[in-house]
N, C-alpha and C positions, 0 to 999 in steps of 0.2 A: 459431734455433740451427742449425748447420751441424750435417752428419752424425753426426760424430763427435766430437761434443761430450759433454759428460757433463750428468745431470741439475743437478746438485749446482754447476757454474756459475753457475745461475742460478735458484736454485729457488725463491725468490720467484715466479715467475712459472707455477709450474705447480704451487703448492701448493693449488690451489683444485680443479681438476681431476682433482689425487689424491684430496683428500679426499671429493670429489664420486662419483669412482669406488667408494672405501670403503664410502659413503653407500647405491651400488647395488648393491657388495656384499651390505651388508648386509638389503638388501629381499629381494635372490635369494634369498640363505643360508635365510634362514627359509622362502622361499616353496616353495623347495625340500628341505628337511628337511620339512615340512607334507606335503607330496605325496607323495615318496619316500616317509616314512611306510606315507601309506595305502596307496599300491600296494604294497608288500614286504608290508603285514599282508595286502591280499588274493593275492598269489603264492604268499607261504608260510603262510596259514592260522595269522595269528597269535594268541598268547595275548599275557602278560603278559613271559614272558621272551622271544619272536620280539620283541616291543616292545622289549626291555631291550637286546639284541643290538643289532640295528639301527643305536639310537641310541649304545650305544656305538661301535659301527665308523665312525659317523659323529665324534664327536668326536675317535675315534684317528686315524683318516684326517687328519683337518684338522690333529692336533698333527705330524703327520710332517710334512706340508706346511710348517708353520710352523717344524719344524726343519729340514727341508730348506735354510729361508729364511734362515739364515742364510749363505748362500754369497751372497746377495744384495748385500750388501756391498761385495765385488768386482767387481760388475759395472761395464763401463765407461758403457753405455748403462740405468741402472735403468727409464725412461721406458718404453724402445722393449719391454721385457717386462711392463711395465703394459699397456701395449697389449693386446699379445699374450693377457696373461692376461684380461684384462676380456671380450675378444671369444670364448675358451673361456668361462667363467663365465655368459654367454647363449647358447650354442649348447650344451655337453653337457648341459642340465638335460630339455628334450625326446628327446633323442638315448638319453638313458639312460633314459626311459620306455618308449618305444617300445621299446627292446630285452630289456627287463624282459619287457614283452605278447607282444615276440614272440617269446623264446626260452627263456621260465621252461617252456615245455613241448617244448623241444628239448632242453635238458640233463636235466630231471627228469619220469618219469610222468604222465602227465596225468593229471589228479583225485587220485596218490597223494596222500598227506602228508610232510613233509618235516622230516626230522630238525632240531634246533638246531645239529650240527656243521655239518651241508651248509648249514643257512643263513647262516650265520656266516660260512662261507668265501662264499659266492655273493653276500650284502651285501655283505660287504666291498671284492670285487672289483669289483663292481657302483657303490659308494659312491668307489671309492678317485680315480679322474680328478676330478669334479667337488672333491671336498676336497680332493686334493694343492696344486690348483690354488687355493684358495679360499686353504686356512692357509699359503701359499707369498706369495700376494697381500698377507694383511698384514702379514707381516714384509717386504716388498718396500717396500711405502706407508711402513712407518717408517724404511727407509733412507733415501726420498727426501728426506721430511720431516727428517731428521735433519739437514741442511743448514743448515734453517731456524730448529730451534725444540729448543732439550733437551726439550718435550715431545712429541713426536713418538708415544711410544708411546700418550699420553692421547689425543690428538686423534683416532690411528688408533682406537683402542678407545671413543670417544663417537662417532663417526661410522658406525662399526659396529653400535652399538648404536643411535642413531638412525634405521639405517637398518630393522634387524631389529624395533623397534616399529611404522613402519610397514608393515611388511610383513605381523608380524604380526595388528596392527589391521584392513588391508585385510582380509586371511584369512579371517580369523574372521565380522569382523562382513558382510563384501561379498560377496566372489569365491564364497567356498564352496559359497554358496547359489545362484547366477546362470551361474558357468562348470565347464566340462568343466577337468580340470588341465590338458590342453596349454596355453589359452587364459590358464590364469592364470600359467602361466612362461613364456608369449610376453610378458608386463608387463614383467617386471623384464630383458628382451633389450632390449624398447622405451627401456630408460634408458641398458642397458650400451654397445649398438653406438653408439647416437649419440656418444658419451662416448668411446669411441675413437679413431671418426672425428677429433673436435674434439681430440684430444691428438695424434694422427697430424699434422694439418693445421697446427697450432701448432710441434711439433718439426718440419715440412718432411719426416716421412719418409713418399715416399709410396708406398714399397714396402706400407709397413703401412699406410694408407692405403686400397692398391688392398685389402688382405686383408678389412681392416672395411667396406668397402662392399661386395664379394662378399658377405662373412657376411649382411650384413644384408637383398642382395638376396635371398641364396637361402632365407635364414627367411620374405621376403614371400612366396616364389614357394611354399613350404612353406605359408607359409596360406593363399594364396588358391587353390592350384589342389588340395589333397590337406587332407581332413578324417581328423587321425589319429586325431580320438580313435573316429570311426567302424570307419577303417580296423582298427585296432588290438584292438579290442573283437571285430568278429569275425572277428579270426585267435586270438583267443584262445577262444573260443565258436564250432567254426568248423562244426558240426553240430546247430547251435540256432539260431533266429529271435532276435533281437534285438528285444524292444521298447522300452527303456529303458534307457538309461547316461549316468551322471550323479553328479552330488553329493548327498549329503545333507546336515545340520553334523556327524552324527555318522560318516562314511565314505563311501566309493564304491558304488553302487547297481548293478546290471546287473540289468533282469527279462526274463529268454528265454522262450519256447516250445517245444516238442519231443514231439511225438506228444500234440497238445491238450493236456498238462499244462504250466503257469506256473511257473517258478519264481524267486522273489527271493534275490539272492546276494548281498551283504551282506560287507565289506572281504574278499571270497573268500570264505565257508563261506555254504553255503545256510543261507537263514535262515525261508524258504516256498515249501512247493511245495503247487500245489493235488493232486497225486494221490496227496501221502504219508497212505493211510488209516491206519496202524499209530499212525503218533505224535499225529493229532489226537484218535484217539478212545482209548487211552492215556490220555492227557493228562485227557478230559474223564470218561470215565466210572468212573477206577479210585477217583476225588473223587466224583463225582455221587452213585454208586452208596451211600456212604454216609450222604449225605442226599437223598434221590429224591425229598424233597416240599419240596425250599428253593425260596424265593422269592427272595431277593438274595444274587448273585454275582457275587465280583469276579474276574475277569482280567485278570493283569498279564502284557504281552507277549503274542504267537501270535492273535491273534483274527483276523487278516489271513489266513490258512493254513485256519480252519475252525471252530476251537475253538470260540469267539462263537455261530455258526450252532447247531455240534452241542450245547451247553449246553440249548440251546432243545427240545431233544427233551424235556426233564422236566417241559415246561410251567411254568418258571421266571416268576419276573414279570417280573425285571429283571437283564438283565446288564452289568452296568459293566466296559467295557474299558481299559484304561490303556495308551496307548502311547505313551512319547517320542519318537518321530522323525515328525514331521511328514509326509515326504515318503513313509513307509512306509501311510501311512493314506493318500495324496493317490493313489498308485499302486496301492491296492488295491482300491483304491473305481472307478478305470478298468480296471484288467486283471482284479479280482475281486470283483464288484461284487454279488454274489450270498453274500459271507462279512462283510459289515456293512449287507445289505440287509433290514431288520427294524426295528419301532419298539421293538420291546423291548431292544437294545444302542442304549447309550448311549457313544459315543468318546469320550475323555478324554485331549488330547493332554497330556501331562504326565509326568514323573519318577514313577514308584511310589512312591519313600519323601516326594519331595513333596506327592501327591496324600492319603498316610496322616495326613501333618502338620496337616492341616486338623481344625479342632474346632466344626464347622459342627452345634447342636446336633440339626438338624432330618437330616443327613447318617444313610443308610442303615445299620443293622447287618447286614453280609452271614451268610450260611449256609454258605457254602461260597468257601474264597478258592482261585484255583489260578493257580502261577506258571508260567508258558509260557515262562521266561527262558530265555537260554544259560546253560552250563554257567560255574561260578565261574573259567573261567580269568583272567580278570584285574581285576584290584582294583575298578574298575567296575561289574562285574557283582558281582562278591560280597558286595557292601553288599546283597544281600539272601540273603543267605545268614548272615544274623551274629543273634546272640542279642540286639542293639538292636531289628533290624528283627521280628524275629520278635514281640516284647513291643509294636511301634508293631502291628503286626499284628491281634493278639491283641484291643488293646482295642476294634478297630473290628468284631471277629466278635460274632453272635447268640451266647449260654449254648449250649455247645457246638457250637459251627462249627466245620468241617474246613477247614484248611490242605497244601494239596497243593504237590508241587516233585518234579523227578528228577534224578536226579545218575550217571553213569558209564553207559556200554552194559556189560550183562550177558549171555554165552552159557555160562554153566551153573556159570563157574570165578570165584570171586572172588579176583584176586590182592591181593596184600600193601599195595600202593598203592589200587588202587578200596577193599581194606577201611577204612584210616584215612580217605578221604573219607568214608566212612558213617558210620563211629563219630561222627567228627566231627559231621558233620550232625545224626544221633539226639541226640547230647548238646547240643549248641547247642538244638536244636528241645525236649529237654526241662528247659529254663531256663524253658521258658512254658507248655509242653504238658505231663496230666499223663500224655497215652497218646500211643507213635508207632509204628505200623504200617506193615515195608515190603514193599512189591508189588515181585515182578520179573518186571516186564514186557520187553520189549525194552531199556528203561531202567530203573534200580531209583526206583521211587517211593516215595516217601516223605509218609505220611499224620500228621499230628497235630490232637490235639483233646481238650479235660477230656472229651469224653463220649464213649460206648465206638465201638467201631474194627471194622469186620468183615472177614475175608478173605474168606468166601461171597461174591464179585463177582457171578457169574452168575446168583446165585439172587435177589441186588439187584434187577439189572438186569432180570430175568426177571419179577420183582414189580411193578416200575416200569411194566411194560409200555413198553417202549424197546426197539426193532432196532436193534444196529448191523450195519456190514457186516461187521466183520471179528472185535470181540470181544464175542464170542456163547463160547456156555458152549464149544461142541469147544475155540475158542482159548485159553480161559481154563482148561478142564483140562490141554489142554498148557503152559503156561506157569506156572500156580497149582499145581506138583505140591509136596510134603511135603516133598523132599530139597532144592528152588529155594527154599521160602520158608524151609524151617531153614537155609540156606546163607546167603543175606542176615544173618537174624536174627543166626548167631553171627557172623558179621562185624563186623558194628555193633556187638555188644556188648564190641569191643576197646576197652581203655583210650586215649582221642586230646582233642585239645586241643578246650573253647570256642570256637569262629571268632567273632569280635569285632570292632568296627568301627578299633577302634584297636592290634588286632592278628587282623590276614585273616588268618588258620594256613590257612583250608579251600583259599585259591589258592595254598597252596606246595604242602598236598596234591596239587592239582592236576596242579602243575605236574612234581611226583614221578612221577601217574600222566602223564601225557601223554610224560614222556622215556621214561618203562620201555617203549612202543612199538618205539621203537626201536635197533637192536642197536649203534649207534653208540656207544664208550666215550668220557665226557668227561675221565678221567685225565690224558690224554695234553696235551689241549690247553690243559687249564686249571693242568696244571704248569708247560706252556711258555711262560705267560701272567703267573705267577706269577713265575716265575725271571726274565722280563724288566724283569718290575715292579720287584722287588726289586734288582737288577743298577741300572736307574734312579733308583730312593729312593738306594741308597748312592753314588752323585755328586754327589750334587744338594745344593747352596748354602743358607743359609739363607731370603733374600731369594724364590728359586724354588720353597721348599718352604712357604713360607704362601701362596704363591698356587698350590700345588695343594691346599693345604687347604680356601682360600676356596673353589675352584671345585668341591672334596668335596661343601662343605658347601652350598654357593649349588644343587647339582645335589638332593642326597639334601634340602635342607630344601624346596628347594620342590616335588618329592614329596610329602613329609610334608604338608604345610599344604594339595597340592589334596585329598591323598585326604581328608586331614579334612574340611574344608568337603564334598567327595562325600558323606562317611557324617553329617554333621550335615545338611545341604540337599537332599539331594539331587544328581543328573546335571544343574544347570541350567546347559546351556552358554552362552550368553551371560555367564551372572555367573561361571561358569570363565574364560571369556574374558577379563573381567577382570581377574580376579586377576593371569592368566601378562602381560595390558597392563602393571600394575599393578609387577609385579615387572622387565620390561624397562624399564619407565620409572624404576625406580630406581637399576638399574646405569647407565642414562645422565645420572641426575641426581647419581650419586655420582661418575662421572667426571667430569662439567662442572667439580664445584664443588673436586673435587681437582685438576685440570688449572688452573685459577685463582691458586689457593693457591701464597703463598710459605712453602717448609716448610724450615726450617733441620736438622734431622734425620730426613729420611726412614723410615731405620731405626727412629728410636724411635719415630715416628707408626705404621709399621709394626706392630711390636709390639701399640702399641694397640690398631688395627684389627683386629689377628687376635682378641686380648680381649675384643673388642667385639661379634665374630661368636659367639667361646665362649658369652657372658653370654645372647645371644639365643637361640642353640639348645638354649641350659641352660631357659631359657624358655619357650620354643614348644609345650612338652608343659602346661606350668600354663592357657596361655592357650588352648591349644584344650581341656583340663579345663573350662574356664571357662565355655565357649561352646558344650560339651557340656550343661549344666545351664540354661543360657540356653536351649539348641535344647529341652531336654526341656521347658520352660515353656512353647512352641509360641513363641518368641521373634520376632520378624520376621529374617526372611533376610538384610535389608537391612544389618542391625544387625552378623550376622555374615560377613556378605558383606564391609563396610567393616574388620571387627578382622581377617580375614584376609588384605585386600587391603594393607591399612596395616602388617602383620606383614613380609608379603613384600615390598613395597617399601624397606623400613628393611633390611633382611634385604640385600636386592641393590645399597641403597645401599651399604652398607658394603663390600661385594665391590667393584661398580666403583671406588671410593674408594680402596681398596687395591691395587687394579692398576694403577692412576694413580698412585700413588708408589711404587711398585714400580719402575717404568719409570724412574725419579731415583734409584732407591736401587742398581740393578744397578752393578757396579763394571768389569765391561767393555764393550766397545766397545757403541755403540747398536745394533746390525744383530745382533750376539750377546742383547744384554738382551732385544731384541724377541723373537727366537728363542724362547729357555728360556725368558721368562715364557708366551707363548702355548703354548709345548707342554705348561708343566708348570700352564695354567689348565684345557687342553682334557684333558689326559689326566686330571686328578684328577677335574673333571667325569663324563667315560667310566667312572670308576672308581665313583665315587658313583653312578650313572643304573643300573649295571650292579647293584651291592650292593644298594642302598637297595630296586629293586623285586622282586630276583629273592630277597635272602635278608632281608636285616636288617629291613625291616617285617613281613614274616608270621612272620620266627622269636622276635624280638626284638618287634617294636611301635612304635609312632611314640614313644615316649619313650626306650627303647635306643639306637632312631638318631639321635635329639638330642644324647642324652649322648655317645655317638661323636665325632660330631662336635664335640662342644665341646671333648671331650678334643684331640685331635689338633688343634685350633685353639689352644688352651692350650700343648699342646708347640712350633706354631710360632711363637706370642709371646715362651717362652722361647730356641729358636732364635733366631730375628731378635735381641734383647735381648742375647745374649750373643756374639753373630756380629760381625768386627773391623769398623767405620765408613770 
């Protein structure tokens, strides 16, 4: 093809190479959203809403891109900016790492914490190159292809999704565990540059040509002579030893050094440090001290930090530790090898509520259970905080065992927000307990158990005959005074919601307290977010408004469906894993088999479709009912593992299904169809990811967000149905 030729001449002969591009799109995409991730949760110290953020900025990112994309259309040369784009799409995914590490403490305090506006803006910014570029890429691919095939938007959108299940596949089950992130978005460069080269080299142009082979020399010259994930780590850490960074499957690891203390840092927040004496012996004696002659005790989380060791002062017989991340016990055991060096701690790599599930009859009754978890910020962690967990709890304690846990840092003031987490907790914890007693230690602890409950800690402890370093009676008279323990008490005894597995209340608590930090108003932006939205809704098509419903719903249902399977199963990432495989393999099997199809009414197939998603997310609240009663039987995992892996596949079939005829049914040109449906899949998606975790599950519950959605699935079947053919 001469210069100046146009794609669209001859596009048979370079539809294989777009779509192939697509393909490594789509590996990127995920691999890159997966990473990005975790580094923004460790930058910005995140909860459940830095999460929510995030991901939406990234979906809105990518719908501008894909509106932008409609100018694509007119391009005379479509190819020559496929190029172009494909060879950005491998080179900014590193580029924007690295600049994350090395200048999230040039713009913002180092060690502060960092407001939701400022991360908002700073994701964004930070998100916006690699998406413009991404959601620009496939409405570009459906111009090309438009040449070739009226279905052009199907093929772009199964080859994207194809790509994005391997990529995720890879992720999960390979990379995560074996490589540093630079290493695993050097993969998906490894598919893009060659791929350009070979489309440069076929159109003759060898301007871009000379570009993609630059690009791609200077990424080798990038790996082989400069280690950034070394480099990177301590410029971020730039007055600590480095001994470890790395992956886990659950986040990014860093364990440093600094004046002989160790500390493990954990997607950014410290998560152990060997010299914090406050919070291990906290932790173990404000529990101990109420029963100082138990023999089995369970600790879930923190044993790595001290806890484990310090248990053993009561002359315990047996400590059983529960920790899920593999890599955190692999690295404790070499940097702190002296905090699980004892025959009497017993590790237990495993989920806590899965390790409860077991009804093993010969299985320990513990004396004393104590949770060393992070605080409820995100839905994850707060499945042990809910009135299911508490009653799996319960049955596995001795006749009167004490259950310990802390929630909020306390200096003397309880405000309005730390109070409703307490209440909340107190009341959740008395669904099972008929006593709860709270300590305000450095954190407010929180003690339950049928048998009675003492505040005399020092006189316990003193009895036990047990040193600690630090709380010994002085500390505990300053901390255990009259006006600190009646200040907790009436706190908690405000009226506040159950925290429940199928509806978290205690992480919107949370998340209440965590903004009241900071003096950022969110009025402003979230008006101006609203007014956009709504300015948006009232243009929009009927055809482009079910497929922002599908992608509402395909975002906020498969939320719904992980956190269930989290609070019926447990944290088992591998079979998570699945599920989200599970559910990308459905959007691309419900593309294939709609991309196939000869459909004489689009629109009316449409309709249906939308029907079809209602009827399901009208459902998905019975079916996890279901499997809730199943789970309570000690049912196998597998069992439920398969009804919600087979939910959400049926779920994202019918989404992909419908953005395949969506793509037939738009009434203007293909380069605009392609446009407005990918912005109005992405934006609905950002819209739901943003809703579904920040408000409508903890306020509402996974059955409220169901019926939502089914609703507004319902109104755009009748749209579509009644919309001109």
């Amino acid at each position: 093809m001469a210069e100046g030729q146009t794609a669209s001449a001859a596009p048979h002969r370079y539809d294989r190479l777009v779509v192939l591009t697509i393909g490594g799109l789509g590996v990127s995409a995920i691999l890159t959203q997966l990473v990005l991730l975790r580094e923004m949760l460790s930058a910005f110290c995140g909860n459940e809403m830095v999460l929510g953020i995030i991901l939406g900025n990234w979906l809105l990112a990518t719908g501008l891109g894909s509106f932008l994309g409609r100018t694509a259309g007119k391009l005379k040369n479509p190819l020559a900016l496929l190029i172009v784009a494909g060879v950005l799409i491998a080179v900014l995914p590193p580029a924007e790492v690295a600049a994350l590490r090395i200048f999230r403490d040039q713009v913002f305090t180092r060690g502060a914490m960092i407001g939701a506006v400022q991360t908002a803006a700073a994701s964004f910014l930070l998100l916006l190159p690699y998406c413009l570029v991404s959601g620009y890429l496939l409405t570009l691919a459906c111009s090309v292809l438009f040449g070739s095939s009226e279905r052009a938007i199907g093929r772009v959108y199964l080859a994207d999704s194809i790509g994005g299940i391997a990529g995720g596949v890879l992720f999960s089950f390979v990379l995560v565990q074996r490589l540093d992130h630079f290493t695993v978005l050097y993969l998906p460069a490894a598919i893009l540059l060659p791929l350009a080269c070979l489309t440069a080299w076929r159109l003759r142009r060898w301007s871009l040509l000379g570009v993609a082979l630059a690009a791609s020399a200077g990424l080798i010259a990038v790996i082989v002579g400069t280690n950034l994930e070394n480099l990177t780590t301590r410029l971020q850490y730039p007055f600590q030893k480095i001994l470890f960074s790395g992956n886990s499957p659950y986040g990014r690891l860093v364990v440093t050094e600094s004046a002989g203390q160790v500390n493990f840092i954990e997607n950014g927040l410290p998560a152990v440090s060997s010299g914090d004496v406050q919070q291990v012996e906290e932790t173990v004696h404000y529990a101990m001290a109420q029963r100082p002659g138990a023999k089995q005790v369970l600790l879930i989380g923190g044993g790595v930090s001290g806890t484990a060791r310090e248990i053993l002062k009561y002359g315990v017989r047996d400590v059983t530790y529960v920790e899920l991340d593999p890599r955190v016990i692999e690295l404790g055991r070499r940097f702190l090898p002296a905090s699980l060096y004892d025959p009497r701690i017993h590790v237990v790599n495993t989920d806590g509520r899965q390790f409860l599930r077991r009804t093993d009859p010969a299985a320990p009754q513990f004396d004393v259970a104590i949770l060393d978890t992070p605080e409820p910020a995100t839905a994850q962690v707060n499945r042990f905080y809910t009135a299911e967990f508490f009653a799996q709890l319960k049955r596995r304690l001795a006749p009167g065992g004490v259950v310990s846990l802390a929630i909020g840092q306390f200096d003397g003031h309880v405000g309005p927000e730390l109070a409703r987490m307490l209440a909340s907790a107190r009341r959740t914890l008395e669904t099972s307990f008929a006593h709860v007693l709270l300590i305000p230690g450095g954190r407010v602890f929180l003690l339950a158990s049928d048998g009675p409950l003492y505040a005399d800690v020092a006189a316990r402890i003193e009895a036990a005959g047990v040193v600690p370093k630090l709380v010994q009676r002085h500390y505990l008279d300053a901390m255990l005074t009259p006006d600190r323990l009646a200040a907790v008490q009436v706190a908690s005894a405000q009226p506040a919601d159950v925290n429940k597995d199928f509806r978290p209340i205690l992480y919107y608590y949370h998340l209440l307290y965590w903004t009241s930090q900071f003096a950022t108003a969110w009025s402003i932006p979230l008006a101006v977010g609203a007014i956009v939205l709504v300015i948006y809704l009232a243009g929009m098509r009927a055809v482009p408004f079910a497929i922002l419903t599908s992608g509402f719903s395909a975002s906020a249902m498969e939320i719904v469906l992980l956190l269930g399977f989290q609070a019926l199963c447990g944290s088992v990432y591998y079979q998570l894993g699945v599920i989200v495989t599970a559910f990308m393999a459905g959007l691309a099997i419900g593309a294939g088999i709609a991309n196939r199809l000869t459909v004489c009414a689009p629109r009316v197939s449409l309709a249906v479709l939308s029907a079809a998603i209602a009827i399901l997310a009208g459902v998905i609240p019975f079916i996890l009912s279901m499997l809730k009663v199943l789970a309570g039987w000690t049912g196998p995992v597998l069992i439920i593992q398969a009804a919600v892996a087979v939910t959400a596949a049926v779920l994202a079939g019918l989404v992909g299904a419908q953005f395949c005829l969506a793509g037939r049914a738009g009434a203007a040109g293909g380069t605009l169809t392609a446009s407005r449906l990918y912005t109005a899949d992405l934006v609905g998606a950002c819209v739901g990811a943003l809703l579904a975790s920040a408000v409508l599950i903890p306020l509402g519950g996974l059955a409220a967000t169901c019926l939502l959605a089914a609703g507004l699935n319902v109104a755009a079947a009748v749209a579509v149905g009644r919309s001109k053919t």
